[in-house]
C-alpha positions in Angstrom: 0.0 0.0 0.0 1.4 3.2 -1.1 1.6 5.7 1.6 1.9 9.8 1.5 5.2 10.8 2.9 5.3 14.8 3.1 8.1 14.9 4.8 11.0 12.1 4.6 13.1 13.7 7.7 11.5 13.9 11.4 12.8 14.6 15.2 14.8 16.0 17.7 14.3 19.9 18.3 15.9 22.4 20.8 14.4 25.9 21.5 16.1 27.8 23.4 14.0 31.2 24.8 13.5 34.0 27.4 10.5 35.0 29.1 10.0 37.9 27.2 9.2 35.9 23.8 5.0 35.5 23.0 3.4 32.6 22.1 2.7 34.3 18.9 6.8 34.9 18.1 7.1 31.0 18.7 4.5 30.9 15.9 6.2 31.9 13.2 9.2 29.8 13.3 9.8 28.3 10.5 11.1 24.5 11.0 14.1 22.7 9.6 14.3 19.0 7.9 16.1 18.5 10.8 13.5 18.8 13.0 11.6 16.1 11.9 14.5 13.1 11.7 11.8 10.6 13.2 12.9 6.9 13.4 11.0 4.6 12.0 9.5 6.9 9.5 5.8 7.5 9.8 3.4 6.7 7.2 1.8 10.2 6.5 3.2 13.4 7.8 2.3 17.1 7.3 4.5 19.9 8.8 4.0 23.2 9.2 6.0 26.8 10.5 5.4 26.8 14.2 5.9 25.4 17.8 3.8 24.5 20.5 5.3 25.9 23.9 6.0 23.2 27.0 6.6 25.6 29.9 5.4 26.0 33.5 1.6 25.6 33.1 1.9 23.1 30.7 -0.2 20.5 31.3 -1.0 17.1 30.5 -4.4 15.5 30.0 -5.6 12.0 30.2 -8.0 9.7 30.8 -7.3 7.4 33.7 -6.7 4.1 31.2 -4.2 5.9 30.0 -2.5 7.6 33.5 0.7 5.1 33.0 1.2 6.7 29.4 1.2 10.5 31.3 3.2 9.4 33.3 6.0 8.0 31.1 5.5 11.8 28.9 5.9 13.5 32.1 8.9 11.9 33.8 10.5 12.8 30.3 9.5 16.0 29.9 11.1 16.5 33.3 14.2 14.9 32.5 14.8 17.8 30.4 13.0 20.5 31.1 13.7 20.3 34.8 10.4 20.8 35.6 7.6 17.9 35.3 4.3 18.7 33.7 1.0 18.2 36.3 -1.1 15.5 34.9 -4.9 16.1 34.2 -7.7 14.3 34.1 -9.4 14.5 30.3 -12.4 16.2 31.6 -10.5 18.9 33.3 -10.5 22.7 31.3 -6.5 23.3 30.7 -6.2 26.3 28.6 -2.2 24.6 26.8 -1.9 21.0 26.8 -0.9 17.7 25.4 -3.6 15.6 25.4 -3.5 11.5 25.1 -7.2 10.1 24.0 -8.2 6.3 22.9 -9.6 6.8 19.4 -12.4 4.8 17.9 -11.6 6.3 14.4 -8.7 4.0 14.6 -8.8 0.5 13.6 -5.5 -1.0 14.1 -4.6 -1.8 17.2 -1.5 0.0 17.2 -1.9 2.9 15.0 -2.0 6.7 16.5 -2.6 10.0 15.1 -0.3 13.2 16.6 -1.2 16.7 15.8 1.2 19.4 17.3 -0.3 23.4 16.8 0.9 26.2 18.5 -2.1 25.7 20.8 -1.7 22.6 21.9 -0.8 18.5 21.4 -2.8 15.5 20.6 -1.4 12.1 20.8 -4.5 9.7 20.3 -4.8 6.1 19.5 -6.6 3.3 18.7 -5.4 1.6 22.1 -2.8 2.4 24.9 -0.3 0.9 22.6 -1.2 3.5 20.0 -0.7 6.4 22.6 2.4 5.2 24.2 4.0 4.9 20.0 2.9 8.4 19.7 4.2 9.2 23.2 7.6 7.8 21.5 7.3 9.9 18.3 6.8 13.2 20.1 9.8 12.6 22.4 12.1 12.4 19.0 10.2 16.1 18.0 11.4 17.2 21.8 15.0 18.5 22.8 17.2 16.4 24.0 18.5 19.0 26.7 17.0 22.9 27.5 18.4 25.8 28.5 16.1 26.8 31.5 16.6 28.3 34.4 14.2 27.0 37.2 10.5 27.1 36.6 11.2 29.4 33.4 12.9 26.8 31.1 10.8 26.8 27.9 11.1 24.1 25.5 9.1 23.8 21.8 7.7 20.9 20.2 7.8 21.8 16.1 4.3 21.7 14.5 3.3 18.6 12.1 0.7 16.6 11.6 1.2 12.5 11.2 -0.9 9.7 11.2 1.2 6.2 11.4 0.9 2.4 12.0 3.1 -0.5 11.6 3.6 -2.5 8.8 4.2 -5.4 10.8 2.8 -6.8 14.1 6.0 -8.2 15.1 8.8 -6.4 15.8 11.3 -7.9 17.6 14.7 -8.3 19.4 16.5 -11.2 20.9 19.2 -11.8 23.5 20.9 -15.1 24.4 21.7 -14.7 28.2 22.5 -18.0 28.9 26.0 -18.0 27.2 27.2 -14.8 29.0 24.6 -13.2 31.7 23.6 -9.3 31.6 22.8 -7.8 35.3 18.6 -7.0 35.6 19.8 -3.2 34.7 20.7 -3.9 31.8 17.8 -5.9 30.5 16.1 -2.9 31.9 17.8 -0.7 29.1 17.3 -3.5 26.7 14.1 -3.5 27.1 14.1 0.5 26.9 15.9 0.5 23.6 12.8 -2.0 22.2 10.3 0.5 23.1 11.9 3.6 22.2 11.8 1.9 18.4 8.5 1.2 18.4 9.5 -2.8 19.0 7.1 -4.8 20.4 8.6 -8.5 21.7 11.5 -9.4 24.0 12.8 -12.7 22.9 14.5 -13.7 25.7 16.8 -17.1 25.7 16.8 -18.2 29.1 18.8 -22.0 28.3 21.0 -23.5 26.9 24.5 -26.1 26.7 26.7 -23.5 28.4 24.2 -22.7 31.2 20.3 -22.7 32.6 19.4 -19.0 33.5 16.0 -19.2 35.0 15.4 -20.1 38.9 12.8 -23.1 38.4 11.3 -23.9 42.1 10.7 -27.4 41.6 13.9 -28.2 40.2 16.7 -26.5 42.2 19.8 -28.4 40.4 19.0 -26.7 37.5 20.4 -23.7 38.9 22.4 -25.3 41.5 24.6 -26.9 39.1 22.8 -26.4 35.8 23.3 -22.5 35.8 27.2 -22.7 36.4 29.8 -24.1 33.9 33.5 -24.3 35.4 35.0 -22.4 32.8 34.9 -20.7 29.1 36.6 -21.2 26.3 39.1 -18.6 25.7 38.2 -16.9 21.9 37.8 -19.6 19.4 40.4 -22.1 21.0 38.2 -25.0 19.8 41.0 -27.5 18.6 43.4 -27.7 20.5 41.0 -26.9 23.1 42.1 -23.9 25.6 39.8 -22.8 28.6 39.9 -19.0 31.0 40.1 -21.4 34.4 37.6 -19.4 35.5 34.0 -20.3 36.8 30.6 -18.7 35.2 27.8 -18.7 36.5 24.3 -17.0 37.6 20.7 -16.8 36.8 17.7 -14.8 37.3 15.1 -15.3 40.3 11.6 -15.5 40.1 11.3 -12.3 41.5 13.7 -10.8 39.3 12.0 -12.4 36.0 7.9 -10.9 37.5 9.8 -7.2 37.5 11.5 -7.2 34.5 8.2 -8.7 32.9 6.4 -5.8 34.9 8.7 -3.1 33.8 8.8 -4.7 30.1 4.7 -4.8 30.0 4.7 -0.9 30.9 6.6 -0.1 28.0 3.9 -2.6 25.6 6.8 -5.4 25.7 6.2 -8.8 25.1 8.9 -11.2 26.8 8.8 -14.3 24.8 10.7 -16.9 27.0 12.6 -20.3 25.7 13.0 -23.3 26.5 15.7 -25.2 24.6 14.0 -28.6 23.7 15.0 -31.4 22.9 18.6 -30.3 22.2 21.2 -27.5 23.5 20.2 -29.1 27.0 23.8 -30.1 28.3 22.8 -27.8 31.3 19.8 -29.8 32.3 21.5 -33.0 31.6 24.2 -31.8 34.0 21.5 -31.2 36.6 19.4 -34.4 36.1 20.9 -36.6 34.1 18.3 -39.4 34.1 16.7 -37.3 31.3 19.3 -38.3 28.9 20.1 -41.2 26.6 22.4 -42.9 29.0 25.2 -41.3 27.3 26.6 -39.1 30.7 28.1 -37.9 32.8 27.6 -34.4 32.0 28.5 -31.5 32.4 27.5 -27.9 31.6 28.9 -27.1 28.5 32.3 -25.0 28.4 32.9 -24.2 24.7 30.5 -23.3 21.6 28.4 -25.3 19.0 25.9 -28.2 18.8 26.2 -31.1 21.2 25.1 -34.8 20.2 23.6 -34.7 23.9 19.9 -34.2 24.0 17.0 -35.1 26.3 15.3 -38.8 25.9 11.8 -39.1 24.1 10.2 -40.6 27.5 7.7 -39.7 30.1 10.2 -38.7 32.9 11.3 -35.9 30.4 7.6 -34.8 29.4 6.8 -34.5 33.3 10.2 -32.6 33.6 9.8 -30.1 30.7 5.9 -29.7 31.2 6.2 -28.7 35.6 9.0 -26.7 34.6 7.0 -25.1 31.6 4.0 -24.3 34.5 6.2 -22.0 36.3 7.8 -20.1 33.1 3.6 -19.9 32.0 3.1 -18.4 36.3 6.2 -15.7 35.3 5.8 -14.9 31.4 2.1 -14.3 30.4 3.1 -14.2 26.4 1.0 -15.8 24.4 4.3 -17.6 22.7 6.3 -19.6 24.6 9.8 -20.6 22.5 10.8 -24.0 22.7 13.5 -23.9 20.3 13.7 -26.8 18.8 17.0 -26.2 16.7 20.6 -28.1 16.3 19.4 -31.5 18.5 21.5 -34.3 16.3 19.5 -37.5 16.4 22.8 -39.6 17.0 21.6 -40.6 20.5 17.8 -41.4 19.7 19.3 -43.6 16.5 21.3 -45.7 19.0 18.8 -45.3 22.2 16.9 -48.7 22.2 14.0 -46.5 24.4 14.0 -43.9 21.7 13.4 -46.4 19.3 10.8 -48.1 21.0 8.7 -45.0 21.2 9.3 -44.6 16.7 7.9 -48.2 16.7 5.0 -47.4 19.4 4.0 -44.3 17.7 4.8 -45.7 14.4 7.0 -42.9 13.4 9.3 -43.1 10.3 12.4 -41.8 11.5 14.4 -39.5 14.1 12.9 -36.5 12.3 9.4 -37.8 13.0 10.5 -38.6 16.8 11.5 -34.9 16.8 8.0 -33.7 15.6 6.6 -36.6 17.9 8.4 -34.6 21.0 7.5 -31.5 19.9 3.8 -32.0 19.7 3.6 -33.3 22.8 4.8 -29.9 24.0 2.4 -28.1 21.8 -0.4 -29.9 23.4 0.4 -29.3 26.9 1.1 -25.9 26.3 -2.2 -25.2 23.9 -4.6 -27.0 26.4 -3.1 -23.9 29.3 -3.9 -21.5 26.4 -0.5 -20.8 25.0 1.3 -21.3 21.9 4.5 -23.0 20.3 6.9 -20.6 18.6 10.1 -22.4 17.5 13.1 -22.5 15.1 12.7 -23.6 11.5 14.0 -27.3 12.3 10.7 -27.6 13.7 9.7 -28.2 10.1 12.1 -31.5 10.0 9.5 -34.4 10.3 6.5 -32.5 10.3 5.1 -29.2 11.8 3.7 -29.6 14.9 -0.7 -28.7 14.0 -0.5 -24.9 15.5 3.2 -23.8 15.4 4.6 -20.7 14.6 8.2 -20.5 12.6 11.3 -18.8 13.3 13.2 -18.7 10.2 16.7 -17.9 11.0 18.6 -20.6 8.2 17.9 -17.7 5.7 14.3 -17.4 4.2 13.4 -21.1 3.3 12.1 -22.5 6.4 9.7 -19.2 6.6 8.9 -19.7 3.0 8.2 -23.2 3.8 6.2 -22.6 6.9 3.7 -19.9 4.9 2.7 -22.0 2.4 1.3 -24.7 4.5 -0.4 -22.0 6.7 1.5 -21.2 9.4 2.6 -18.1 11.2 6.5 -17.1 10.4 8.4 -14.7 11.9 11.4 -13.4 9.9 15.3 -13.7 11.4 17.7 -14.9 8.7 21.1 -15.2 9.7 22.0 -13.6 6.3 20.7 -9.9 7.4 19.2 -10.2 11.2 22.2 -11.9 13.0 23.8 -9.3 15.2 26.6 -11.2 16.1 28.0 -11.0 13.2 30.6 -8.7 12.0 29.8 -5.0 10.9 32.7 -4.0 9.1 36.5 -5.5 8.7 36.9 -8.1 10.9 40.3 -7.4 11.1 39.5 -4.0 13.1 36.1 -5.3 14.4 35.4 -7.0 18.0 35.8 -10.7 18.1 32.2 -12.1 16.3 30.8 -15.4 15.4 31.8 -14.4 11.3 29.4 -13.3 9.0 29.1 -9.6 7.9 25.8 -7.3 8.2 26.2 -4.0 7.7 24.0 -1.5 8.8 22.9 -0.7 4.8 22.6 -4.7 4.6 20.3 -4.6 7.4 18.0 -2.1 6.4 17.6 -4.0 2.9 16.0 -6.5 4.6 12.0 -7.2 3.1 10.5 -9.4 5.7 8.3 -10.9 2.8 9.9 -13.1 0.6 9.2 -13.1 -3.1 8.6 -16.6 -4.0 5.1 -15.7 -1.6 1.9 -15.4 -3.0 -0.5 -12.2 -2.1 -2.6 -15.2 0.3 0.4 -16.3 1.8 1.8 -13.3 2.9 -0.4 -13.1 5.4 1.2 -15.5 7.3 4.7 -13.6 8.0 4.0 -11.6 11.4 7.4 -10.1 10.7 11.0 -10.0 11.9 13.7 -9.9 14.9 17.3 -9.8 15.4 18.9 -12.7 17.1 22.0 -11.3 19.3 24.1 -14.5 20.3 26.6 -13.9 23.4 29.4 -16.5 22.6 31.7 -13.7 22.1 30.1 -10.6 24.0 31.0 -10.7 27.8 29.1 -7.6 28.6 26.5 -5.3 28.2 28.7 -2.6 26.3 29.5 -4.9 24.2 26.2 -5.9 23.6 25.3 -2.2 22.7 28.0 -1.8 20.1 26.7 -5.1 18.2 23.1 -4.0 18.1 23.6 -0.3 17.7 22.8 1.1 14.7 21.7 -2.0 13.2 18.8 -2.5 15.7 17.9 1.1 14.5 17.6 -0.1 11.2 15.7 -3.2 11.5 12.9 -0.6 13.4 12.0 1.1 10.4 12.4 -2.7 8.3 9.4 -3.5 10.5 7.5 -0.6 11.3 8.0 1.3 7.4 6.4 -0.4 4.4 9.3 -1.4 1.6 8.3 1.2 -1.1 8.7 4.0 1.2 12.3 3.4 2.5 15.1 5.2 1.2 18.7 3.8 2.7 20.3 7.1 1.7 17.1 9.5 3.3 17.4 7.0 6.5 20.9 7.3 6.9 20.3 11.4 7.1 17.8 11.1 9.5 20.3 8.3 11.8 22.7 11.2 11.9 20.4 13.0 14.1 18.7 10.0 15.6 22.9 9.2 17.3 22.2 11.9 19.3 20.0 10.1 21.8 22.5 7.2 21.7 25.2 9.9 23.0 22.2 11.0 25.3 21.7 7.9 26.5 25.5 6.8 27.2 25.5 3.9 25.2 28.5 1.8 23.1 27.0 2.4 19.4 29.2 1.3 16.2 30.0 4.4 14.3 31.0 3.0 10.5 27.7 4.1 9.1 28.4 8.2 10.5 31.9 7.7 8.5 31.1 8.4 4.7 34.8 7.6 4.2 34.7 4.0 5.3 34.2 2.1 2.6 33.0 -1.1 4.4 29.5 0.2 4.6 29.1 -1.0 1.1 26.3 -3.7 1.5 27.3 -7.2 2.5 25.4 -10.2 1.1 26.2 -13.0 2.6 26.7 -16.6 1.2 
């Protein structure tokens, strides 16, 4: 669908003033492209000469259903203005103010309209989803710093008119935490970063080989001994084989996990949580290793890649995975619930004499079938508590379990795949959406898994594949980047992998296809850096340099 663009630049504005200017004097200033560097770009915007005034007696009006959206606005407006705007009810008379409203004009669910005059602001949407987007949208049109001095600072919002909504319904980001951990801050800031793109899902990868990350009640060895490996691999020492000495370890509790879902359901985050099933489970074979295939002892894995131990296709497993599954569906109340499903070789099941019992019981073909067999089982337990089954595209390998949704991070097949027999896909190739790869010349980069994504590459992304028909289509729900922590041992380092590229990706998701522009995008980045530098964070800086020459688009092979 082609949409009206007025404007292709959008955001952050500082007006610096005295007392002694009018209202009307704020009127006629004319606004700059600059003004208007918004990230993702709106569908339809309209600007015009102008500001509206936030000062002293500004106000800001809501409904009650929407007090937690004020209050967000407000807390921000103070952060820069030094001086927090007094929140109103939407009945109250207030003379200059920026009023949030639930629309019924609007019809998707995340769609809001802004309208900025020199009299006042409206942010209104079709849900508190809608408001909270246009919440973000005005706070790129805001300064990122005044000059004030006390209760006189005076800060101006430039005048426009947009109406937006996503292209896609998902728009996500991932983090592996169980390779290296990330303190509950900085998941915090993760989370931030999501909403401040207009990013809707937290995938967040609790488990895995090199450590289980999630306190689980009922099963206290799995963070007892499961959440602790005795050392890591030092870089990519894999043959000969060369370990740090050092012990890792840690997890999140309960309590921890019910505030960061809190504080991520504030912002309109969905965590998804996974599982790793049946495979990448060296952690819970560590822990209890009577879920295996009688191939241990184990231990928590201490170096990268896929592991020929998996859990055993038995009913001591099921009644494992499903009470553990029961208290991630108490913390995590996604409708998803990821159970991976990716990388779990079939060596052990081919030589397991139980494994192959259950193929002839269920009269299953082969391994791949005993996969599907394993996976379904999940599906059921977890559709009959009112969830559903997200998982990677080897879920496909033997037979889609009946109501699965498709990750498709092996490049675009599996998604293509998982369309055309009517399933829900969401988009995450490792040719363009895998943020651990390299950015630029490895050879000046941070250590990374390989690859190479550039920011431009990124941003070429099209969530839809070609080979789709018009009726299949339907069926992509849209795309995330997958941020692997082999190689990133902290949160700064975390930052500098995602950031611009996560940046990107937003407007991929949020922007239909015919209306992005790499060249007008990367103008409007230049200004959107500045609230990385406000924010303190680690950001990759290629794409600012027009001299570097590795910002040529990558494809990879």
């Amino acid at each position: 669908m082609k949409k009206l663009i007025t404007s292709l630049f959008l955001a952050a504005m500082l007006i610096s003033c005295d007392n002694s200017k009018s209202y009307e004097e704020f009127a006629e200033v004319e606004n700059e492209k600059q003004d208007y560097a918004i990230i993702p770009l709106p569908q339809k915007m309209e600007t015009s000469n102008g500001v509206f005034v936030i000062d002293k007696n500004t106000q800001i009006q809501a409904s009650e259903d929407l007090s937690q959206e004020a209050e967000f606005l407000a807390e921000y407006i103070g952060e820069i203005a030094g001086v927090t705007p007094g929140i109103k009810s939407d009945k109250d008379e207030v003379k200059r103010s920026i009023s949030l409203k639930i629309s019924t004009d609007l019809d998707q669910d995340e769609a809001y309209n802004l309208k900025v005059t020199h009299e006042k602001v409206v942010v209104e949407g079709a849900s508190a989803k809608g408001v909270f987007y246009g919440v973000q949208t005005l706070k790129q049109l805001l300064p990122l710093q005044a000059e004030f001095e006390g209760e006189s600072s005076e800060i101006g919002i430039p005048s426009v008119n947009i109406a937006d909504a996503p292209a896609f319904d998902y728009r996500g980001m991932h983090l592996d935490v169980a390779r290296h951990m990330f303190p509950v801050d900085f998941i915090k800031k993760y989370i931030d970063l999501i909403a401040m793109h207009k990013m809707n899902t937290f995938h967040w990868h609790l488990t895995e080989d090199q450590g289980w990350r999630i306190e689980i009640k009922q099963y206290p060895k799995l963070t007892e001994i499961g959440s602790i490996r005795k050392e890591t691999m030092i870089e990519k020492n894999f043959d000969p084989y060369k370990g740090d000495g050092e012990e890792y370890g840690g997890y999140y509790t309960q309590e921890e996990v019910k505030d960061i879902v809190a504080y991520a359901a504030e912002r309109h985050v969905t965590i998804i949580p996974e599982i790793e099933l049946p495979g990448h489970s060296r952690a819970v074979l560590a822990a209890y290793p009577e879920l295996g295939n009688n191939t241990g002892p184990y231990e928590v894995a201490t170096k990268w890649g896929v592991f020929k131990e998996i859990l055993a296709p038995k009913e001591e497993t099921f009644e494992f995975l499903e009470n553990v599954l029961t208290e991630v569906m108490e913390l995590f109340p996604s409708e998803y619930i990821h159970i991976g499903g990716d990388e779990a070789p079939k060596t052990e099941w081919e030589q397991s004499a139980q494994a192959q019992e259950v193929i002839k019981r269920e009269g299953l073909e082969d391994e791949h079938e005993l996969q599907s067999y394993f996976i379904q089982r999940i599906e059921k337990f977890l559709n009959k508590n009112g969830r559903q089954i997200i998982g990677w595209d080897e879920i496909l390998e033997g037979g889609l379990a009946p109501n699965a949704t498709v990750m498709s991070w092996r490049g675009n097949q599996g998604g293509i795949e998982a369309a055309k027999q009517k399933h829900n896909v969401v988009m995450t190739p490792n040719t363009h959406l895998y943020f651990d790869h390299y950015q630029a010349d490895p050879a000046n980069e941070p250590l990374a898994i390989g690859g190479n994504s550039t920011v431009e590459h990124v941003y070429s992304f099209d969530p839809v594949p070609e080979e789709l028909s018009a009726e299949e289509e339907k069926y992509i729900l849209g795309a995330q980047a997958n941020v692997w922590t082999e190689y990133m041992k902290d949160s700064d380092y975390v930052e500098y992998m995602i950031l611009p590229r996560m940046t990107a990706l937003s407007e991929v998701v949020w922007t239909y296809p015919e209306e992005r522009n790499w060249d007008e995008f990367k103008s409007r980045l230049v200004e959107f850096k500045k609230h990385y530098d406000e924010m303190d964070l680690n950001y990759a800086t290629h794409v600012f340099d027009d001299s570097d020459k590795t910002q040529e688009t990558v494809v990879n092979e």
